[in-house]
Backbone as JSON Lines, residues from 0, in Angstrom:
{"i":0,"aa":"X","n":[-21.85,-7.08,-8.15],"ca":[-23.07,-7.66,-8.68],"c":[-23.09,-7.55,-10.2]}
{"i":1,"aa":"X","n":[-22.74,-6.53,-10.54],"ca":[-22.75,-5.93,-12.1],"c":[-22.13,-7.25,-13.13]}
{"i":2,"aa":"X","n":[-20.14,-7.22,-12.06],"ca":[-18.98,-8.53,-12.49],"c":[-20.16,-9.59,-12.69]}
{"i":3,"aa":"X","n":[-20.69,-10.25,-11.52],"ca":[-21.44,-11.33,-11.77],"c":[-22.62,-11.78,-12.58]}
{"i":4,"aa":"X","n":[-23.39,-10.51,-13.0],"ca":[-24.36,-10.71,-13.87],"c":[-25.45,-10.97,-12.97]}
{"i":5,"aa":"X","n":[-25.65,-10.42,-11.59],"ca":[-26.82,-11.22,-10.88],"c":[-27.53,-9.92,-10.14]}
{"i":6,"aa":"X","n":[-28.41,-9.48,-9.39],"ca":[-29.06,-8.24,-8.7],"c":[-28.1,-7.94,-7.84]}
{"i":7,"aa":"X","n":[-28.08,-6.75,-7.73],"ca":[-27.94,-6.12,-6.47],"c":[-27.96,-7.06,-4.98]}
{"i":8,"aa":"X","n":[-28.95,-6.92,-4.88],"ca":[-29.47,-7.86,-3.38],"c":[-28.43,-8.96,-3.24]}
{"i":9,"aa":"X","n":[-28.16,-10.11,-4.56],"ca":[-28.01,-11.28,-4.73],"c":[-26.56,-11.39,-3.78]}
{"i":10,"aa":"X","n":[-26.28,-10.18,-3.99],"ca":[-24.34,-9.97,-3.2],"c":[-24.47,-10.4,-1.72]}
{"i":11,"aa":"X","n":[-26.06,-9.89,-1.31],"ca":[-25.88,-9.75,0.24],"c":[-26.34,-11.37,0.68]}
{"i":12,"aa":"X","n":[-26.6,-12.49,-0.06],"ca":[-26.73,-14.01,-0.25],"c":[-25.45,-13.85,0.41]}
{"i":13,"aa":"X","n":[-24.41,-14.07,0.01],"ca":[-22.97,-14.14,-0.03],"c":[-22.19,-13.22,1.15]}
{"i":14,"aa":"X","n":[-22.79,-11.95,1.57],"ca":[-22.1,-11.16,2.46],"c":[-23.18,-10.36,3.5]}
{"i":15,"aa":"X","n":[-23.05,-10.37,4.63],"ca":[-24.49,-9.88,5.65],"c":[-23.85,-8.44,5.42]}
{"i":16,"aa":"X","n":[-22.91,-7.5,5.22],"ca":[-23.32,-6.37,4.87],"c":[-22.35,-5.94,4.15]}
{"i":17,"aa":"X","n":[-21.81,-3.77,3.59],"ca":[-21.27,-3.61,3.13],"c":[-19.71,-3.49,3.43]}
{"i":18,"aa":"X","n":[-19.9,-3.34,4.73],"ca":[-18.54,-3.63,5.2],"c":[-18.04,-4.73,5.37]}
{"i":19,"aa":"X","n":[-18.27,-5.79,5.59],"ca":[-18.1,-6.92,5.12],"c":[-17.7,-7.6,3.8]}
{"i":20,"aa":"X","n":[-18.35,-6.7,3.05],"ca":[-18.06,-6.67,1.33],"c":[-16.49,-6.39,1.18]}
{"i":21,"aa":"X","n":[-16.7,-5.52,1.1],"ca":[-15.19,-4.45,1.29],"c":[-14.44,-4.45,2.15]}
{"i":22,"aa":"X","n":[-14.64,-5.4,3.23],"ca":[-13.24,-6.37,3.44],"c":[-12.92,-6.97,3.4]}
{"i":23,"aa":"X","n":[-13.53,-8.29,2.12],"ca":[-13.23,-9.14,1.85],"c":[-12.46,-8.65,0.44]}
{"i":24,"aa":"X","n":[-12.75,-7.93,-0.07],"ca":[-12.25,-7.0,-1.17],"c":[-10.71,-6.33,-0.91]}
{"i":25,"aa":"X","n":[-10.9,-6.19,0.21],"ca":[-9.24,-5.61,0.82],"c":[-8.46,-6.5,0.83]}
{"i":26,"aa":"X","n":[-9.02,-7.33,1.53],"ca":[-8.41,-8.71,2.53],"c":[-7.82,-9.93,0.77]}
{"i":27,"aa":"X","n":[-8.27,-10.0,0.25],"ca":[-8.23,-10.69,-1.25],"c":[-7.19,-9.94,-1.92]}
{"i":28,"aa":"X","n":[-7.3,-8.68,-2.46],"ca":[-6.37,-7.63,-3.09],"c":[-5.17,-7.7,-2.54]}
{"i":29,"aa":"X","n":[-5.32,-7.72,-1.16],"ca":[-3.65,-7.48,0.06],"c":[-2.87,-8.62,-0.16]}
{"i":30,"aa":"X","n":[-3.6,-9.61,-0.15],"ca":[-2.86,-11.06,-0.24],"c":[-2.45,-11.32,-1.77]}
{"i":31,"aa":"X","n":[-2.92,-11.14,-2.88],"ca":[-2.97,-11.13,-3.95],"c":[-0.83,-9.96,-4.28]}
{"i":32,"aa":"X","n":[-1.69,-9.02,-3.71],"ca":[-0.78,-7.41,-3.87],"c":[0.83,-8.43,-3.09]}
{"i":33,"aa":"X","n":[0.69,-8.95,-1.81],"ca":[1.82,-9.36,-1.09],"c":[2.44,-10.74,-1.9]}
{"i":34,"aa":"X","n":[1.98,-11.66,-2.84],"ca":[2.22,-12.18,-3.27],"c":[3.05,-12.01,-4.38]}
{"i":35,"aa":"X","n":[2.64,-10.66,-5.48],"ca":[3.32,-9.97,-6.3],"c":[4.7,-9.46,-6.19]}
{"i":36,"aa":"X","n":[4.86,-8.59,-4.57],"ca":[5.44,-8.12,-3.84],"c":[6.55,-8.77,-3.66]}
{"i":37,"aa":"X","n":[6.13,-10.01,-2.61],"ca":[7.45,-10.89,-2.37],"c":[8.37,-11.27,-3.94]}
{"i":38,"aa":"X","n":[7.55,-11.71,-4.78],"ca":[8.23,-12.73,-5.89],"c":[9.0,-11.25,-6.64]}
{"i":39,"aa":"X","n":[8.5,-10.24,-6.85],"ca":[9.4,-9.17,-7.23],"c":[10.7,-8.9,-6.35]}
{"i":40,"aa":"X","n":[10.55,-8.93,-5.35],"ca":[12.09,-8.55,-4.07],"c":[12.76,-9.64,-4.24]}
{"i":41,"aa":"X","n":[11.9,-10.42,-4.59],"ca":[12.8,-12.02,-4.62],"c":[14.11,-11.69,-5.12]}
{"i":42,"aa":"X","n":[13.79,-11.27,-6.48],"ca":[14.74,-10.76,-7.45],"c":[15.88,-9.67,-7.65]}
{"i":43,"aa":"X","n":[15.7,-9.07,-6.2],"ca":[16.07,-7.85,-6.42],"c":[17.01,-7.71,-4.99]}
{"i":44,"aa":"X","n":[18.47,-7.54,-5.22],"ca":[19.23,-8.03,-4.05],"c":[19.5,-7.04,-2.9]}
{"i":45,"aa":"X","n":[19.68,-5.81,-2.79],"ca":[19.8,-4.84,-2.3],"c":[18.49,-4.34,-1.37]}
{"i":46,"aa":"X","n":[18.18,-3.79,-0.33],"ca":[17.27,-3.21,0.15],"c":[16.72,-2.28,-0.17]}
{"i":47,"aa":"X","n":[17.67,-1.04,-1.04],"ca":[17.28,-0.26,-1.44],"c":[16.54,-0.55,-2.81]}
{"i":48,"aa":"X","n":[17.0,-1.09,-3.09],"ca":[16.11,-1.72,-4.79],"c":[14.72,-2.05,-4.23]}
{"i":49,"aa":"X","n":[14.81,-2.72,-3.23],"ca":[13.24,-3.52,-3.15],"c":[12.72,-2.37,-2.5]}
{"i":50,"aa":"X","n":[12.94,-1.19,-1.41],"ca":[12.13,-0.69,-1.47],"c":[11.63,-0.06,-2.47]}
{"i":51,"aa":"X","n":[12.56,0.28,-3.46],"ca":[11.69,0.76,-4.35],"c":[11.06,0.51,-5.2]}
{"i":52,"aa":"X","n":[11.45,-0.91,-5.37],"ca":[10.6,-1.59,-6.12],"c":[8.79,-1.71,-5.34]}
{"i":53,"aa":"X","n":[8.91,-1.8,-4.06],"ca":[7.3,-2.13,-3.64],"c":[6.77,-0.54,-3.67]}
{"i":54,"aa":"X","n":[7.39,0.43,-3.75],"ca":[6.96,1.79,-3.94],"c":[5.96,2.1,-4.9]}
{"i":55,"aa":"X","n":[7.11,1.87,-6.04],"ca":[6.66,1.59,-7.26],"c":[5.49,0.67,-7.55]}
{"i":56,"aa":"X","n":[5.41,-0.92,-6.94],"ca":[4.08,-1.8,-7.18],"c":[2.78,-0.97,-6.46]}
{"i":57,"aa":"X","n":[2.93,-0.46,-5.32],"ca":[2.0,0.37,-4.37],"c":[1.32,1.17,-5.05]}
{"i":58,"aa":"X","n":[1.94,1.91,-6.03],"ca":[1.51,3.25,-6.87],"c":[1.32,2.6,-8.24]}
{"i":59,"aa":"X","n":[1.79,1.6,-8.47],"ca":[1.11,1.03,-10.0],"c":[-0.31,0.63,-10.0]}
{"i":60,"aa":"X","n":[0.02,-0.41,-8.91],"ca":[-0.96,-1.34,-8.34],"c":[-2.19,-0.04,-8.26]}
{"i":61,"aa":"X","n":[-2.77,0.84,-7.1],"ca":[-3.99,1.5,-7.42],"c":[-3.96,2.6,-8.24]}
{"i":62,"aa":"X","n":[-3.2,3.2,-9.06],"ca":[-3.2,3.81,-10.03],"c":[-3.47,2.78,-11.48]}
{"i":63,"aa":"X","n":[-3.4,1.65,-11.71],"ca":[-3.98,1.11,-12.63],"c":[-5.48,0.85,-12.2]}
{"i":64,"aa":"X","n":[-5.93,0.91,-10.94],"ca":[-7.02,0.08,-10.57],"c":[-7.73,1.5,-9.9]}
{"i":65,"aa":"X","n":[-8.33,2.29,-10.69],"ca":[-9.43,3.88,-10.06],"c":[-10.47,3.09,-9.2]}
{"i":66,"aa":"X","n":[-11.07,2.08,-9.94],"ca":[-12.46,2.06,-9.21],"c":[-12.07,1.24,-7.58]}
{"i":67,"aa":"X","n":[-11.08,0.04,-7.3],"ca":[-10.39,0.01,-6.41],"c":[-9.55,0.77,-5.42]}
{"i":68,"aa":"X","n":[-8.86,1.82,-5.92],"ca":[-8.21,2.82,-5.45],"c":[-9.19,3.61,-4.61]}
{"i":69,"aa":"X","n":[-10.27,3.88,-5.39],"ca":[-11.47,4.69,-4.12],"c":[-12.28,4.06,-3.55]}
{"i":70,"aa":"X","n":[-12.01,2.32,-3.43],"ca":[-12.71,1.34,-2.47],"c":[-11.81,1.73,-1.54]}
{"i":71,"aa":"X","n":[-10.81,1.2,-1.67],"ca":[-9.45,1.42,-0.43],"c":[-9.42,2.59,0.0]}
{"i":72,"aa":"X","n":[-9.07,3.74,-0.53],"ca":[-8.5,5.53,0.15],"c":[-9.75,5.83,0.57]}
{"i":73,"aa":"X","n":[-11.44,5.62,0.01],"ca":[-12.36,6.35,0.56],"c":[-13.77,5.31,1.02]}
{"i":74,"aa":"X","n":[-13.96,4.66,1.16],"ca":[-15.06,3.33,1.1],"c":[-14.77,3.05,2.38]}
{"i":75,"aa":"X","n":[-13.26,2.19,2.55],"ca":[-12.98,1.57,3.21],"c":[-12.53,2.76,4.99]}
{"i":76,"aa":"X","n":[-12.68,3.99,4.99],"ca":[-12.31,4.7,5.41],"c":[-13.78,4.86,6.65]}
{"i":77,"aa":"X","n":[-14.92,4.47,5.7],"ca":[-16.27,4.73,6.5],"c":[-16.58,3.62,7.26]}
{"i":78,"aa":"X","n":[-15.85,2.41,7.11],"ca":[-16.09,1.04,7.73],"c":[-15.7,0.98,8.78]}
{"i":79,"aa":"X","n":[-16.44,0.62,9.98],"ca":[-15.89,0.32,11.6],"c":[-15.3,-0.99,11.94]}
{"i":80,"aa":"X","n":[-16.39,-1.62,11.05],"ca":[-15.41,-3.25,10.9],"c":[-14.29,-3.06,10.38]}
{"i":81,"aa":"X","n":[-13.48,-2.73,9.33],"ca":[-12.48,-2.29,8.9],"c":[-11.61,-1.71,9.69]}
{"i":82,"aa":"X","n":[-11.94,-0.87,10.04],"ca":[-11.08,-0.11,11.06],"c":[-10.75,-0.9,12.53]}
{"i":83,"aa":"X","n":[-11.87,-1.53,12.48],"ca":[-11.24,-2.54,13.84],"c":[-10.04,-4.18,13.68]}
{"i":84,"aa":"X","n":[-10.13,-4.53,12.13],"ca":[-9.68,-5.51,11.85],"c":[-8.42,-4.83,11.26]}
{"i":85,"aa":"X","n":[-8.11,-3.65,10.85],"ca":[-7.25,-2.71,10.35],"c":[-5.65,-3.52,10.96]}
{"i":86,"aa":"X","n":[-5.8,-3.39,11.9],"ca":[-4.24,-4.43,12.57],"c":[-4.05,-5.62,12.11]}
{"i":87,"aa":"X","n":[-5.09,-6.43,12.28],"ca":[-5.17,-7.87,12.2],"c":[-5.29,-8.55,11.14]}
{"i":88,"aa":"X","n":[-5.05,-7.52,9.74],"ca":[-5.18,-7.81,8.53],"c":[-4.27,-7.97,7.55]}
{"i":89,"aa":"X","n":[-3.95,-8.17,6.7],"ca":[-2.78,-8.8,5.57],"c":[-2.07,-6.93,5.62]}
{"i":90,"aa":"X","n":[-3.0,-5.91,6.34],"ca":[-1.84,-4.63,5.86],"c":[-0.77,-4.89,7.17]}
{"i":91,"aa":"X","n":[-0.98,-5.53,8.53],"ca":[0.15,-5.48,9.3],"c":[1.06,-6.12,8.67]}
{"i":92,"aa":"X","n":[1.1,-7.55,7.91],"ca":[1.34,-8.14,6.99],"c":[2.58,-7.29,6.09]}
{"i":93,"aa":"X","n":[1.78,-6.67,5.27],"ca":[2.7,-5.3,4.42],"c":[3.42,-4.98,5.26]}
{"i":94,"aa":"X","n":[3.06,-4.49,6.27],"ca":[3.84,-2.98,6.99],"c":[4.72,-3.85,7.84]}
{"i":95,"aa":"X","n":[5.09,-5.32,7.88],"ca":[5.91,-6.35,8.53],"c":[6.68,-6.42,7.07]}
{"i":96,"aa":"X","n":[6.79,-6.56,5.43],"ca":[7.25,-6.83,5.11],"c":[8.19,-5.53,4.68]}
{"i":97,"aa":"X","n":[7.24,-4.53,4.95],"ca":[8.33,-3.23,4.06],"c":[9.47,-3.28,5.81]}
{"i":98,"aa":"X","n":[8.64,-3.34,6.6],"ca":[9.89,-3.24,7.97],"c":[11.22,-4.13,7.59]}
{"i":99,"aa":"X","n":[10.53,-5.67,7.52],"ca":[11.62,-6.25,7.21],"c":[12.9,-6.17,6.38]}
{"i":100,"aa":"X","n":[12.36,-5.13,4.89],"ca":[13.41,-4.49,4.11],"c":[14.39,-3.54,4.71]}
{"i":101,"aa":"X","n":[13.71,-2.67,5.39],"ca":[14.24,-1.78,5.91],"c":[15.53,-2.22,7.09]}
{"i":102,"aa":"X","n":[15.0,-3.22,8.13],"ca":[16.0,-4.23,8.44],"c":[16.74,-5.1,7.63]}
{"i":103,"aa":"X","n":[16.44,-5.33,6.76],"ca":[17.81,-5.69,6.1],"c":[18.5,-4.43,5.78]}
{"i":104,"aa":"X","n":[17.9,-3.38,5.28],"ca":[18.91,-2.26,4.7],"c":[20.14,-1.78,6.04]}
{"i":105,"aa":"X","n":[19.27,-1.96,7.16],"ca":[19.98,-1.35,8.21],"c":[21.35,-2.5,8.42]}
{"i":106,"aa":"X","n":[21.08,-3.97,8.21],"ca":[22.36,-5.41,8.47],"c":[23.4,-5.1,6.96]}
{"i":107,"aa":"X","n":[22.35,-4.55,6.13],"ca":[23.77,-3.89,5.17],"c":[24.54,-2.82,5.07]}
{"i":108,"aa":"X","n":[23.87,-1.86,5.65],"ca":[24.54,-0.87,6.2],"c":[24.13,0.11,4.69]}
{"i":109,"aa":"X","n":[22.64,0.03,4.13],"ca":[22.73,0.82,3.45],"c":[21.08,1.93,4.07]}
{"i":110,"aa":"X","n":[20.82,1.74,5.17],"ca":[19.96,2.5,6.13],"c":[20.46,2.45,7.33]}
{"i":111,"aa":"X","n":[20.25,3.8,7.8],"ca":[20.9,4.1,9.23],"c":[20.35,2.82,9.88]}
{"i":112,"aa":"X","n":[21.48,2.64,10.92],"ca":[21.67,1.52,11.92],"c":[20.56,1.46,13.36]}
{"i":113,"aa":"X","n":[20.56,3.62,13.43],"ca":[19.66,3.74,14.68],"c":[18.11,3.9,14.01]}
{"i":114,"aa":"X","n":[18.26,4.04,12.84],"ca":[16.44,4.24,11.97],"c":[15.23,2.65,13.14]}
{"i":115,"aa":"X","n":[14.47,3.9,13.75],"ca":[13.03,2.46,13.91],"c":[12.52,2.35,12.74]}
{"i":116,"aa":"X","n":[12.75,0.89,12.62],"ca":[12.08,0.49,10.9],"c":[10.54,0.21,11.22]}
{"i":117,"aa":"X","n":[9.8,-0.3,12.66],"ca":[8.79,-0.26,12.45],"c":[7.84,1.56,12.5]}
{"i":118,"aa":"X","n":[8.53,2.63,12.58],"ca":[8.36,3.77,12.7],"c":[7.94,4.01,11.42]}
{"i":119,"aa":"X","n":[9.31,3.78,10.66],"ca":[9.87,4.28,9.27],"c":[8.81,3.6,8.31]}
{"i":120,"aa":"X","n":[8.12,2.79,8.82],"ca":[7.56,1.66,7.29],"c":[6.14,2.3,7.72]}
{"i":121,"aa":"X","n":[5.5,2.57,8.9],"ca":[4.42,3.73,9.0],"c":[4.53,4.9,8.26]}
{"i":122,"aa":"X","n":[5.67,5.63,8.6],"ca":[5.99,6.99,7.47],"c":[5.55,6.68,6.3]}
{"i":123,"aa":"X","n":[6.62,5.4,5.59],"ca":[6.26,5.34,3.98],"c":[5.45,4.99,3.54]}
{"i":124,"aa":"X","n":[4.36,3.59,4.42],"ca":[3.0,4.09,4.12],"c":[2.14,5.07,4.19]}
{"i":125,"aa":"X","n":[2.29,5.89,4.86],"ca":[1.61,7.21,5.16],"c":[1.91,8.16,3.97]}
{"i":126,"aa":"X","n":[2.46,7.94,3.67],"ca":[3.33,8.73,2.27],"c":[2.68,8.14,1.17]}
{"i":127,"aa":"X","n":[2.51,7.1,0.85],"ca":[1.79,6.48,0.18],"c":[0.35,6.35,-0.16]}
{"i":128,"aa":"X","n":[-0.23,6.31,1.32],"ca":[-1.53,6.51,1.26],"c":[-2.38,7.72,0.95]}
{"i":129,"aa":"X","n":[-1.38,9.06,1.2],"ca":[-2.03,10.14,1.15],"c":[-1.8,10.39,0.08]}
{"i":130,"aa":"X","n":[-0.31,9.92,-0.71],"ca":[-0.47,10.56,-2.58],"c":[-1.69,10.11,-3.41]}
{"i":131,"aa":"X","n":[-1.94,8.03,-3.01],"ca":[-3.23,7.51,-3.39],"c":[-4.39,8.59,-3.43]}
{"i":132,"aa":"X","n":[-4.55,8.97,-2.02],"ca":[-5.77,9.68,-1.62],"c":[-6.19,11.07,-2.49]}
{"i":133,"aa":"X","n":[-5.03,11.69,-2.17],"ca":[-4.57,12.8,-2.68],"c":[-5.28,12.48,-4.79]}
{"i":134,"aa":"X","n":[-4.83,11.51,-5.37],"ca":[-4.93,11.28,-6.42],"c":[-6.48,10.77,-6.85]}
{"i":135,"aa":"X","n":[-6.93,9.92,-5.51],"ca":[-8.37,9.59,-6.15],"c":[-9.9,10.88,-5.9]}
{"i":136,"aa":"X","n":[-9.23,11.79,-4.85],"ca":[-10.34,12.81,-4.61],"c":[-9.55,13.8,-5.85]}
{"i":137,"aa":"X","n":[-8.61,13.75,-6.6],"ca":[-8.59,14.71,-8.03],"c":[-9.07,14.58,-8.95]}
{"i":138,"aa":"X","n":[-9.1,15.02,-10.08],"ca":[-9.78,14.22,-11.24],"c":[-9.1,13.45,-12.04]}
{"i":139,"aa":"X","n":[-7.74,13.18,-11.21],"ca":[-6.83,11.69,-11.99],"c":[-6.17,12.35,-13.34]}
{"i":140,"aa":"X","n":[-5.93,13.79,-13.24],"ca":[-5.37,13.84,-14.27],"c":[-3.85,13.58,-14.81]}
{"i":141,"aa":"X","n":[-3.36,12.94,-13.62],"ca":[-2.1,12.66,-13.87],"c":[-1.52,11.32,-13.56]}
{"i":142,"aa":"X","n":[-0.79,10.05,-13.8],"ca":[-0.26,9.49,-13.5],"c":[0.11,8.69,-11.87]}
{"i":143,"aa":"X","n":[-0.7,8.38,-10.81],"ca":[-0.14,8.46,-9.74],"c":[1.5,7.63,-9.98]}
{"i":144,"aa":"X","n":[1.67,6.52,-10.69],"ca":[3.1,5.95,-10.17],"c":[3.93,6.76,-11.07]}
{"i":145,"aa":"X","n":[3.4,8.17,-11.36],"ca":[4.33,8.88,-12.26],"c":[5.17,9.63,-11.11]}
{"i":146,"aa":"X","n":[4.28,9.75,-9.38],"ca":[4.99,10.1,-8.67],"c":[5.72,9.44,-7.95]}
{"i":147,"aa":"X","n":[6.09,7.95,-7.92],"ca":[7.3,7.52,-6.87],"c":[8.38,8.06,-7.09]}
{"i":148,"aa":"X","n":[9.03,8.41,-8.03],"ca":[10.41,9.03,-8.2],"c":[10.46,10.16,-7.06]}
{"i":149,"aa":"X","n":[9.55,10.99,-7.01],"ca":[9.38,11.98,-5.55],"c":[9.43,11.45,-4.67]}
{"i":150,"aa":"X","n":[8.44,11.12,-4.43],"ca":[8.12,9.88,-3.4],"c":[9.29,9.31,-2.7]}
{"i":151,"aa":"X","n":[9.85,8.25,-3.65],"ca":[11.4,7.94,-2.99],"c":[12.1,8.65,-2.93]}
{"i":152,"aa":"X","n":[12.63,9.77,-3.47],"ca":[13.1,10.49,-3.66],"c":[13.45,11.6,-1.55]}
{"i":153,"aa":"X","n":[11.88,11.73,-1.44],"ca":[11.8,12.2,-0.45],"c":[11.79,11.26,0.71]}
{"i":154,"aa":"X","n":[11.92,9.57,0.43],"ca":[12.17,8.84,1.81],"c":[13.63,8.21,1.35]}
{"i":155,"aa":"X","n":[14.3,8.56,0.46],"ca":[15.19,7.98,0.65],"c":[16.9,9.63,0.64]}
{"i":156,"aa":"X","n":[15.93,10.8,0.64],"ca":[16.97,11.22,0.94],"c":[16.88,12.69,1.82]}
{"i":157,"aa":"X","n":[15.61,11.8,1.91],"ca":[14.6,13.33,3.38],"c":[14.57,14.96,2.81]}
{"i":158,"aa":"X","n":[14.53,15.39,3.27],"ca":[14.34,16.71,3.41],"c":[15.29,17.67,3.27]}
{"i":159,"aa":"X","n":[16.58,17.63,4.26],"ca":[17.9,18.49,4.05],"c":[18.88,18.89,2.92]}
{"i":160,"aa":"X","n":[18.98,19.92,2.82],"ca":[19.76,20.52,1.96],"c":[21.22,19.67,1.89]}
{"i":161,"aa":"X","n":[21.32,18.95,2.54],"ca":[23.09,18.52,2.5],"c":[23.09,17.43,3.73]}
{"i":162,"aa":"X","n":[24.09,16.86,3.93],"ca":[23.37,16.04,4.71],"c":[24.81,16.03,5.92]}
{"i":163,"aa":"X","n":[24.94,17.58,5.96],"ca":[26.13,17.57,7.23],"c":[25.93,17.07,8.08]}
């Protein structure tokens, strides 16, 4: 309302409630975010590059954007509509396109062959979502896409000391 210059109320002309608001706010951002997404991998030939390249956009993307970042990690968290459209929304979308990388990594043979990529692309969002989270309930004093280097770091070479 503020963006538009018009009341409060004037929003709910336009939207019957707040959850509704804020998923059209998701739903706009996701498509927007997947558009960025693709035309960057476009470019980028390897699987492993692009995942890390969308790592990296994931953690730019709401680390440039605070007041968004705690629509998404905490707003959007209280919504039942949300949570019910949660599948059916531009994030299965995402979580179809990071899979798809991951299947390619596996036809190049630069990700294990037996890896479930639709497993694996849950993990790295989950990984993702909680550093977000993790970053917008702090007081932001640091960088979030200052952490993908960890981040990938820890999905692209796990946990083990060695990798006998």
């Amino acid at each position: 309302a503020k963006a538009a210059n018009v009341a409060d109320g004037t929003v709910y002309l336009y939207f019957e409630s707040k959850a509704e608001l804020l998923s059209t706010i998701f739903e706009d951002h996701m498509e927007r975010f997947l558009e960025l997404g693709r035309e960057e991998v476009a470019r980028i030939d390897g699987a492993l590059g692009k995942l890390r390249r969308i790592v990296e956009l994931h953690l730019e993307d709401l680390g440039n954007n605070p007041d968004l970042a705690t629509v998404f990690q905490i707003e959007l968290r209280h919504s039942s509509r949300f949570m019910e459209m949660y599948s059916r929304s531009h994030l299965r979308e995402y979580f179809q396109f990071i899979a798809g990388i991951l299947e390619q990594g596996k036809k190049e043979g630069s990700i294990r062959s037996d890896l479930d990529a639709w497993l694996a692309t849950k993990c790295i969002f989950g990984i993702l979502d909680e550093a977000a989270t993790n970053w917008v309930l702090s007081k932001k004093n640091y960088r979030l896409h200052g952490t993908a280097h960890q981040i990938l770091d820890i999905v692209m070479r796990g946990l083990t000391a060695s990798r006998d």
